[in-house]
N, C-alpha and C positions, 0 to 999 in steps of 0.2 A: 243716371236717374236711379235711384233706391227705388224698393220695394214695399218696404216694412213689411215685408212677411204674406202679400197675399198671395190666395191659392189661385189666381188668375193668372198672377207672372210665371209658375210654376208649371199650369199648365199651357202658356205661350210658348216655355225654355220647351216643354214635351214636343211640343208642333215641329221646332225647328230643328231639336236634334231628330225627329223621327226624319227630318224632310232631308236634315243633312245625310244623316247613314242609307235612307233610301237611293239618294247620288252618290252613294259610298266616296264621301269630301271628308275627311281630316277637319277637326276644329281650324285647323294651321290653311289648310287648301278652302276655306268657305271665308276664315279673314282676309283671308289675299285679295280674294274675288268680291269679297264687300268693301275694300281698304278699312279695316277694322283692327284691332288689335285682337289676336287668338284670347286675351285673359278676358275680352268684350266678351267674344263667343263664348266662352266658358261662365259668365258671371251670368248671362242673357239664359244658357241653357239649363243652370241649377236653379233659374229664378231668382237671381239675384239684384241682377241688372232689367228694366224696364226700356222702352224706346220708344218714339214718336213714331208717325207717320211714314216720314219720309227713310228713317233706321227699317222701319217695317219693308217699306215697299223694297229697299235697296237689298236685305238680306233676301226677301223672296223674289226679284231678279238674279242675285248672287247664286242662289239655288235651281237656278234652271227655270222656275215658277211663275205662276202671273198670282200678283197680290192675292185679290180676290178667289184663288183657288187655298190659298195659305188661308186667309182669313177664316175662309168656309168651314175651312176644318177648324179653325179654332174653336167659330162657334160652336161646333157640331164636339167636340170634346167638354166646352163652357157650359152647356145647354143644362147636363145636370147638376150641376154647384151654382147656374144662377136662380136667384128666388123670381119667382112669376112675376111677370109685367101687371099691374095696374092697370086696368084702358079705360074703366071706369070715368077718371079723374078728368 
């Protein structure tokens, strides 16, 4: 899955290299543990590469992690690049 360039995948690739070094795991030792390809891991962590669901939950198993702790951060990194919600509507 491409990107085209947004600063969401970019900060997705920050969440997971912070989470990977945090387990001090090698891009080479978090592909193993995902069955991913290291060039996955490297494309996902420069924001290159994007992933579903199921890519999500498996790298943040892969990581030692439960999903929803990964996520948390995500948003919690996302929160100032996204534009306020509407509730109006």
């Amino acid at each position: 899955m491409k990107t085209s360039g947004r600063i969401e995948y970019e900060v997705l690739g920050s969440v997971i290299r912070s989470a990977r070094e945090e387990q001090r795991l090698s891009q080479r030792d978090l592909a193993t543990k995902a069955h991913r390809p290291q060039s996955s891991i490297a494309k996902i962590e420069l924001g290159n590469q994007g992933m579903n669901i199921i890519e999500f939950i498996d790298l943040a198993e892969a990581l030692g992690l439960q999903p929803n702790a990964l996520f948390d951060e995500l948003l919690s990194r996302l929160r100032p690049t996204l534009p306020p919600v509407n509730r109006e509507a």
